[in-house]
Structures are given as structure tokens and as C-alpha cells.
C-alpha positions as CSV (number, residue, x, y, z in Angstrom):
1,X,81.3,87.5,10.1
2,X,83.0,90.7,11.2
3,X,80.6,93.8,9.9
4,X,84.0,96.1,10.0
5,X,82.7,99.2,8.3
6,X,79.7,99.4,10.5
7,X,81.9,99.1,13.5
8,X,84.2,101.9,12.2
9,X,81.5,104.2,11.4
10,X,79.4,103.6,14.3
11,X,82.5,105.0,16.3
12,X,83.2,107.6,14.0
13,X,80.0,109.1,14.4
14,X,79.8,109.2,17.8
15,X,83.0,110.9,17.9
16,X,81.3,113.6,15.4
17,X,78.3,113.9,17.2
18,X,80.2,114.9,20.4
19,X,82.4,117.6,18.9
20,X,81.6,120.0,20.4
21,X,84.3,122.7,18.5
22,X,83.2,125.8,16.5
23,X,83.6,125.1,12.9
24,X,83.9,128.7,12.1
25,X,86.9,128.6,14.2
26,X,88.2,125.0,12.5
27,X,88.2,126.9,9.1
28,X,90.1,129.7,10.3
29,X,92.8,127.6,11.2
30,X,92.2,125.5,8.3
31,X,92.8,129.0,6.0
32,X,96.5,128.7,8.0
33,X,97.3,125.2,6.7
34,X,100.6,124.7,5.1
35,X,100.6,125.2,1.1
36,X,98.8,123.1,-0.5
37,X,101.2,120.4,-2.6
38,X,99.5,119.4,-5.9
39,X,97.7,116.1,-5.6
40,X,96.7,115.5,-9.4
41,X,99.2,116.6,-11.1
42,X,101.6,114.0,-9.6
43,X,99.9,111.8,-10.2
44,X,99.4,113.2,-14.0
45,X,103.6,113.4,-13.9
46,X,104.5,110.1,-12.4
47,X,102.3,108.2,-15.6
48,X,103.5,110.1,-18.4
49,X,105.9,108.1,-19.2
50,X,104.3,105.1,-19.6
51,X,104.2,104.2,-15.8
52,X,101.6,103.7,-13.1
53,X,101.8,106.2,-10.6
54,X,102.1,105.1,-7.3
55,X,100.2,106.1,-4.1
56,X,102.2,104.7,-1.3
57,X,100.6,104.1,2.4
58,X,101.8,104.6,5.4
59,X,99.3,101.7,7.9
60,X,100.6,100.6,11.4
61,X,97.8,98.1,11.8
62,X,94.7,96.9,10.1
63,X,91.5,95.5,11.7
64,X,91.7,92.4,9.7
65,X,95.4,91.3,9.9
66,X,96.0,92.9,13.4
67,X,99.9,95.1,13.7
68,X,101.7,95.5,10.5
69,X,104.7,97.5,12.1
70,X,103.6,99.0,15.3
71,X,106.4,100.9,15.7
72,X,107.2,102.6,12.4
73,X,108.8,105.9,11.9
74,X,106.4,107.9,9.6
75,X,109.2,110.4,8.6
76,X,111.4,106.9,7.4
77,X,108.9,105.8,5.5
78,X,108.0,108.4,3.7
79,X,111.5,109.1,2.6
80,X,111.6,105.4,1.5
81,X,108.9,106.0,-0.5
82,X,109.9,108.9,-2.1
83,X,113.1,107.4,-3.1
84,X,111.3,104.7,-4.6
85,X,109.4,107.1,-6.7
86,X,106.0,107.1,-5.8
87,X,104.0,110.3,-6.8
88,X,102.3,110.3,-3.2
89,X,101.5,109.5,0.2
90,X,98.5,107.8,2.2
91,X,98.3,108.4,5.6
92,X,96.1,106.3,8.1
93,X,95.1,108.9,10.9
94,X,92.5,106.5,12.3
95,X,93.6,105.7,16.2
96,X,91.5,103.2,17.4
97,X,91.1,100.7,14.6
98,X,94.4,101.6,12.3
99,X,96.8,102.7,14.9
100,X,97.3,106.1,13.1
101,X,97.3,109.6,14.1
102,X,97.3,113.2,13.3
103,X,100.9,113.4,13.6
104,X,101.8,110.7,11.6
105,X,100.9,112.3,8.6
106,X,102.6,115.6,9.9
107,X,105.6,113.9,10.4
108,X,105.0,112.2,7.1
109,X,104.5,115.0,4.9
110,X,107.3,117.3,6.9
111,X,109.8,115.1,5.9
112,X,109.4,114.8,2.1
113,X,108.1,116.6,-0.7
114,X,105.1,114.3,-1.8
115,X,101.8,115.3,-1.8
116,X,99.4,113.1,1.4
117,X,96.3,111.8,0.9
118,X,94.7,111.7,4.6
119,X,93.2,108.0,4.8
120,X,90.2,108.2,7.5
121,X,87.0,107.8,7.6
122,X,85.1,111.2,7.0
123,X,81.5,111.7,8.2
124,X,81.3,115.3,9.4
125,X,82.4,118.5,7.8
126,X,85.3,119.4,10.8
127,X,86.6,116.1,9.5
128,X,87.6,118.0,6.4
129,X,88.7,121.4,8.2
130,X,90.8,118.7,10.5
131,X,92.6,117.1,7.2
132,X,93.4,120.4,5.8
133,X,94.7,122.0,9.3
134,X,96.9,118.9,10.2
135,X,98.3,119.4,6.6
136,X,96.8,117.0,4.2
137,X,96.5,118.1,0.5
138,X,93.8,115.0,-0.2
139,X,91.2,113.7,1.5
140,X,89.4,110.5,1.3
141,X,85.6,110.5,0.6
142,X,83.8,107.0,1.1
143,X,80.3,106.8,-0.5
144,X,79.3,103.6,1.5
145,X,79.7,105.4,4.9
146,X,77.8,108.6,3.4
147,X,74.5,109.6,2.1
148,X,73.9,111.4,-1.1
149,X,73.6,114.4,1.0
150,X,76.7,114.4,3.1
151,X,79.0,113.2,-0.6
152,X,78.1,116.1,-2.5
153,X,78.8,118.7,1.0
154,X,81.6,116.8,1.6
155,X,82.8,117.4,-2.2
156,X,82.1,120.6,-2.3
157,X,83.7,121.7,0.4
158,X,87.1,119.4,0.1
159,X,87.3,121.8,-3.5
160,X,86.9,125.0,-1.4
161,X,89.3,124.2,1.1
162,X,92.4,123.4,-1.6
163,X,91.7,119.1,-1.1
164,X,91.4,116.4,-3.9
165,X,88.5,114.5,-2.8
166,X,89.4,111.1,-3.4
167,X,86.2,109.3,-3.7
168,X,86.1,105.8,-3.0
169,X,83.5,102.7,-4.6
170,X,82.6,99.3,-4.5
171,X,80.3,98.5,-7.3
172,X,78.5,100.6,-10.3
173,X,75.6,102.0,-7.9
174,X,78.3,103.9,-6.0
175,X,80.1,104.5,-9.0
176,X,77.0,106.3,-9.9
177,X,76.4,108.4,-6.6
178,X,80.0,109.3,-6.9
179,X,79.7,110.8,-10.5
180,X,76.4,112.9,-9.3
181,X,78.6,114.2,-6.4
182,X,81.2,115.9,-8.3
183,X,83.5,113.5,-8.0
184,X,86.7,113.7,-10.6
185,X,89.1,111.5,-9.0
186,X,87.9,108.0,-8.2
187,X,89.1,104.7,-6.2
188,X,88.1,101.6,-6.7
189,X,88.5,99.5,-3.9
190,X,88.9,95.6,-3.9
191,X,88.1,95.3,-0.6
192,X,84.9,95.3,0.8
193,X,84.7,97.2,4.0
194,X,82.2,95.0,5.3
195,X,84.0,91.6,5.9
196,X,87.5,92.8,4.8
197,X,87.7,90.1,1.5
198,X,89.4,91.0,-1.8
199,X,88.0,90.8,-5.0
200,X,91.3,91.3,-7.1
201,X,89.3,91.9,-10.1
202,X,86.4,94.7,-9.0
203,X,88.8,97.3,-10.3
204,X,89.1,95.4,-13.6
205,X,85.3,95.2,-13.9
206,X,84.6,98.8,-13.4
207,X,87.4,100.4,-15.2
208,X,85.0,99.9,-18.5
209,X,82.3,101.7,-17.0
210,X,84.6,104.9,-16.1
211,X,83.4,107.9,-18.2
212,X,86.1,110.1,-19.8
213,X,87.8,112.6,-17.4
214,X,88.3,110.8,-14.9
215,X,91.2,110.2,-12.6
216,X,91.2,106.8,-11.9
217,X,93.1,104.8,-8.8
218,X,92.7,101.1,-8.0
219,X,93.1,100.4,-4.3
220,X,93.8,97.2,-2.2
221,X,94.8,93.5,-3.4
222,X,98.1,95.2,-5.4
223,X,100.4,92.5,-4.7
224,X,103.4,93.5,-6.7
225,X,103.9,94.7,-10.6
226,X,101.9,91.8,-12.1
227,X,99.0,93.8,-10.4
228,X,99.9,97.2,-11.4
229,X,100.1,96.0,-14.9
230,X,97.5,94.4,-15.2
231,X,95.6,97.8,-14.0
232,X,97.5,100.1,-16.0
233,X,96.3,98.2,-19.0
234,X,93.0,98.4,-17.9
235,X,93.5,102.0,-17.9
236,X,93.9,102.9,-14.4
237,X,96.2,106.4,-13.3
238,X,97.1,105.1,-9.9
239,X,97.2,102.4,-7.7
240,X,96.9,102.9,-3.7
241,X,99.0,100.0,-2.2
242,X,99.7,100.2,1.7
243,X,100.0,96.6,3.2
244,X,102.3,95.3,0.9
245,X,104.7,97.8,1.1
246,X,104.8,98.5,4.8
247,X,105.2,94.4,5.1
248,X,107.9,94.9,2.8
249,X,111.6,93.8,3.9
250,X,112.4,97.1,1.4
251,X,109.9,99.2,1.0
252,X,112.4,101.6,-1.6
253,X,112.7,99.0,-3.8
254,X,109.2,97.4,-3.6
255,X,108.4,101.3,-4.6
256,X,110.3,100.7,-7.2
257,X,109.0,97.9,-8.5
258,X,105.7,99.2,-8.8
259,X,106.6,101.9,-10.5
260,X,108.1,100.2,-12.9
261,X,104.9,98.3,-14.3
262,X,104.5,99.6,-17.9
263,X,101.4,100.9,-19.3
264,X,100.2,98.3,-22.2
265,X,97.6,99.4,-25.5
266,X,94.3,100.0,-23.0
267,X,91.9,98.2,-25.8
268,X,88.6,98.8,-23.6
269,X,87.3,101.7,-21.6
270,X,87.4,105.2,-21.0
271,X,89.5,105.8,-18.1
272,X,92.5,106.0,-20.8
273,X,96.3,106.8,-19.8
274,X,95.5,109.9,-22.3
275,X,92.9,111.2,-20.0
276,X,94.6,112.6,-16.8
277,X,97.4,114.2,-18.9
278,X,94.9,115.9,-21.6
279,X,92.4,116.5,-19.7
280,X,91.6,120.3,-19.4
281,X,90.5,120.2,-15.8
282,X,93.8,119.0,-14.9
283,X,95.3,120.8,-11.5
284,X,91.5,122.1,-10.9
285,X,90.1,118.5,-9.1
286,X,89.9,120.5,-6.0
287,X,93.5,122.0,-5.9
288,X,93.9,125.2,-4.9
289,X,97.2,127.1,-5.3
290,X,97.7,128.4,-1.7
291,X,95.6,128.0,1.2
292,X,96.8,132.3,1.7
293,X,99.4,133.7,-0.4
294,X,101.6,130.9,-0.9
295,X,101.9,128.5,-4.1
């Protein structure tokens, strides 16, 4: 069976280790990005009202399933997902394994007014300085490719460069090593990394065992509205949905759809629709106003 993570992050790494850049120099530029859009509080806005908010992924191929659209205009899509009303973008800037790139999400976030979630595999700090210079305003932290060490560095410095650190589980171990991190927004994903299989009801399981606080985000296996229910009641903020919405003969009104999956009475754990709007720390997951003197 395909050991897909390890594949990924064997690359990755190598990649890392032969960067040869100055970082000094990488945060420099990185103090140039563009403004930095507010990640959180969309998603805060966009399930106020008794919806799910909706993270909306732009993916030109997957490892498992092989070319979703090849050929897809990033700047198109993104507008079709604003229009549809998600609170955010995902952008896939992987090359060799997803087909993405650097410029996809620049040409992604140019064109709308969402905030973008860069979707990569992270392992080395210019990965961070390379999110913020190529404009992302979130990054994505994965604990199974990173040791205790490397998650709370890579936290720490996603908050002091403006990012959200999304920070992404499998089970209640990482879970765990995420909440010892730092970590205040959370994914769940359904699928393991591993051999690419869904569980469609991980996120279900460990939505009980969310403290209060957190920002919660269920990722993967989101078929359609009977998913994002069934999540929102379990108390989820967000759901991250990519393949069935680039597959998607209209991805507007698939958007749409989504959004339009209603919050029920969460009867059982702490990651309650109450949370991310009440919250005090609200805005301050990592956010920073302005990279310089801009808001």
C-alpha cells in the first residue's frame, strides 16, 4: 500500500535541507508581504448566523485520484468561490505531488478578497517566511510530519509573522501534541496521509474531546451539505472541502450549498458554535494587523 506521507515528506525534506537561502534575508522580504487579511475572524463572520463557514480549495491533482482539473484558472476559481460565499481560500502550492505552485495562490488571493490558507507541507522555518512572502495569510502545520520540537517553532513563529497556524490531526495523541504547541485553530482530517482512506467519522469522534477555545475545522470526506451538517452539529466552525468542489460541474453553487448547511442544538462537546464568536482571543490566533503599516 502506497506510504504517501512518507513519500511527500521524504522529498520535502530534501528540498529543505538543500536551501541554501539566508533566512535573515527570507524575513526581510517576508516583513514586505501584502497585508495580512484576517483568517479567523471570517471564519468567526461566515458561522454567525447559524452557518458553517466554508474553506474552499483550490487542488489541480491529488496523489491518490491522479488530475482533478489540470488546467484550472486559479483567479476563476477563486472568484467562484467567493460568489458562492465561502469565508476562505486553500491553496495547494505543492509541485511535484499536487500540481500547485507559488503563483497559484498569488493569483488566487489577487483576484478576490478572501483570506488563503497556503496548503503544503511545512518542515523548515523558510517554509513559513515563503508562505508569508508569496502572500498567504494562513499556513498549514501538520503534526504527523513534525516533531514536538519543530510544531511548537513552527507555531511560534507562524504568530510572529501575522499567519494563522492551522494545525492539522489524526487521532487524540496528536490532538494532544497540538494543544502543547500552542495550537488555537485545529483541523481534523479524515484522511489518513498514509494510505490516502477516509474515515468520514474521525472528525465526529474527536469533536467531543476539543477543549473550549478552540477553532475547530473538519477536513476531507465533505461530500455535500449532509456532511457539513452533520459537522456543524457536532460543533465544528469550518469545514475545508477541495475535491468536491474543484470536481464540481458548478463550483458557485456547490459553494453555496455548503454554506447553506444549518447549525443544529450541538448536545455534546466543547468545540461549541458559541466558542469562536465569544471567545476573547478572537482575531489574536496569530493575526497580525499589518505585516508594516498597513491594516
Amino acid at each position: 500500500m502506497p506510504a504517501y506521507l512518507d513519500d511527500i515528506l521524504i522529498a520535502h525534506r530534501a528540498r529543505a535541507a538543500a536551501d541554501r537561502r539566508d533566512v535573515g534575508s527570507l524575513a526581510a522580504q517576508a516583513e514586505q508581504g501584502p497585508a495580512v487579511r484576517p483568517f479567523v475572524p471570517a471564519l468567526a463572520a461566515a458561522s454567525a448566523n447559524g452557518s458553517i463557514a466554508v474553506i474552499s480549495e483550490i487542488k489541480r491533482r491529488s496523489p491518490s485520484k491522479g488530475p482533478l482539473d489540470l488546467d484550472l484558472d486559479p483567479a476563476g476559481v477563486a472568484l467562484d468561490y467567493q460568489s458562492g460565499g465561502a469565508a476562505c481560500l486553500s491553496v495547494l502550492t505543492d509541485e511535484e505531488f499536487f500540481g500547485g505552485s507559488a503563483a497559484d495562490l498569488s493569483t488566487a488571493r489577487a483576484a478576490c478578497t478572501l483570506p488563503v490558507l497556503r496548503k503544503d507541507f511545512t518542515v523548515s522555518e523558510a517554509d513559513l517566511y515563503d508562505a508569508r512572502i508569496m502572500g498567504a495569510d494562513a499556513v498549514l502545520l501538520i503534526v504527523a510530519a513534525l516533531t514536538d520540537s519543530e510544531l511548537g517553532t513552527f507555531v511560534s513563529l507562524a504568530g510572529s509573522l501575522g499567519l494563522v497556524a492551522l494545525v492539522e490531526v489524526h487521532d487524540a495523541a496528536e490532538l494532544d501534541r497540538a494543544l502543547q504547541a500552542g495550537a488555537t485553530v485545529v483541523g481534523v482530517n479524515q484522511r489518513n496521509l498514509r494510505t490516502f482512506d477516509v474515515d468520514h467519522d474521525l472528525a465526529l469522534a474527536l469533536a467531543e474531546t476539543f477543549p473550549a477555545g478552540i477553532v475547530g475545522v473538519a477536513e476531507s470526506g465533505i461530500r455535500g451539505p449532509a456532511d457539513a451538517a452533520r459537522l456543524a452539529d457536532a460543533g465544528y466552525h469550518a469545514v475545508l472541502v477541495g475535491e468536491t468542489l474543484v470536481r464540481s460541474g458548478d463550483r458557485r453553487a456547490s459553494v453555496e450549498a455548503l454554506v447553506g448547511a444549518r447549525k443544529g442544538h450541538v448536545t455534546s462537546g466543547n468545540v461549541g458554535p458559541g466558542d469562536i464568536g465569544n471567545t476573547g482571543d478572537i482575531g489574536n490566533t496569530g493575526e497580525r494587523s499589518s505585516m508594516t503599516s498597513s491594516s
